[in-house]
C-alpha positions in Angstrom: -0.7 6.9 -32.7 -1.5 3.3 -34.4 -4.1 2.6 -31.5 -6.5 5.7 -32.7 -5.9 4.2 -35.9 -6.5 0.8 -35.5 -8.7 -0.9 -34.1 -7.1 -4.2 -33.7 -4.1 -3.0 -32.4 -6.1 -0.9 -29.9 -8.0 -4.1 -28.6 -4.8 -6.0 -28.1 -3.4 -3.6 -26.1 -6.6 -2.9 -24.0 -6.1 -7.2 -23.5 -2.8 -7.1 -22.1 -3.8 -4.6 -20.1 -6.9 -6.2 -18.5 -4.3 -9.2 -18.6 -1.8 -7.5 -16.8 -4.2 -5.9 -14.4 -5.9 -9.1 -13.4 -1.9 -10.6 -12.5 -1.8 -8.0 -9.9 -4.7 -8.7 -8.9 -3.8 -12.3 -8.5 -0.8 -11.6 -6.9 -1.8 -9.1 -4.2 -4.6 -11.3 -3.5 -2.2 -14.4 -3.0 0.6 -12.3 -0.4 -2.3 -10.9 1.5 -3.7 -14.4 2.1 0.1 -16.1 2.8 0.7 -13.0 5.5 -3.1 -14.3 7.1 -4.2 -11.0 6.7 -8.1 -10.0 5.7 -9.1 -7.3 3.2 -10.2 -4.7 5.8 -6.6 -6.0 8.1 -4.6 -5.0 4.9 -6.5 -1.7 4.4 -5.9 -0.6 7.8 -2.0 -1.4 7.3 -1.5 0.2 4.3 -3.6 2.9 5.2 -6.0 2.7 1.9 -9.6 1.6 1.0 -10.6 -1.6 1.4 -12.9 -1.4 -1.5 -8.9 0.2 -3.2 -7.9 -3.0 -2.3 -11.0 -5.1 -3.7 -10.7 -3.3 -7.2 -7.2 -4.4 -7.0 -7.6 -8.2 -6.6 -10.1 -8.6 -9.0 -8.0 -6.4 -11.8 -10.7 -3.7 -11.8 -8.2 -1.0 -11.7 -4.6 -0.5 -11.5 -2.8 1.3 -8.3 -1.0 4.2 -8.0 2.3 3.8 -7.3 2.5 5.0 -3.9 -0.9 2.6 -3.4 1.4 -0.1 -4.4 4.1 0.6 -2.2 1.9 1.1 0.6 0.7 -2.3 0.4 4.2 -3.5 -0.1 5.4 -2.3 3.3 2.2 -3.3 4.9 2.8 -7.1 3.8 6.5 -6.6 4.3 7.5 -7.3 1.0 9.7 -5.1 -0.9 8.0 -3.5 -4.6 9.4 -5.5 -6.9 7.8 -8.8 -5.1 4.2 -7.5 -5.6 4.3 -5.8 -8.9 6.4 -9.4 -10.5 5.5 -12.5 -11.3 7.7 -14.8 -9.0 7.9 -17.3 -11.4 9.7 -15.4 -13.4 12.6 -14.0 -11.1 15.5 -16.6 -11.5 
C-alpha cells in the first residue's frame, strides 16, 4: 500500500528491482560464457528466444520461473546457482 502512497518509497523499490534484475543478468550472462556457449547455442538448449535471453543479460526483464529453470538445465547448473549470487553462498 505505502508504494501508491509514496513516492520515494515507490522509487526505491523500482531500484532494487532494476538492481536485482541487472544481477541476473550479470550472472546468466557470466555461466553462459564459462559453459562456451553463444546466445543463439543457449537458446536452442533451453528451448527459448534468443532475444528472451538478451533481455535477460542486460536486466531488461525478469524470467519466468520455468524460463529460469530452463536455462538452468541447459547450462547444467542447478536453480539456485543462476538465480544467487555465488559470492554469497558460504
Amino acid at each position: 500500500m505505502r508504494h501508491f502512497c509514496d513516492a520515494g518509497f515507490s522509487r526505491s523499490e523500482q531500484r532494487k528491482d532494476e538492481l536485482s534484475r541487472r544481477a541476473l543478468g550479470a550472472r546468466l550472462r557470466r555461466l553462459r560464457e564459462r559453459a562456451g556457449l553463444t546466445q543463439n547455442e543457449l537458446a536452442d538448449k533451453a528451448k527459448v528466444g534468443r532475444a528472451t535471453i538478451s533481455r535477460i543479460e542486460n536486466g531488461k526483464m525478469y524470467a519466468h520461473t520455468v524460463t529460469l529453470r530452463r536455462l538452468a538445465k541447459a547450462l547444467n547448473i542447478n536453480l539456485v546457482e543462476l538465480i544467487t549470487d555465488s559470492d554469497t553462498i558460504g
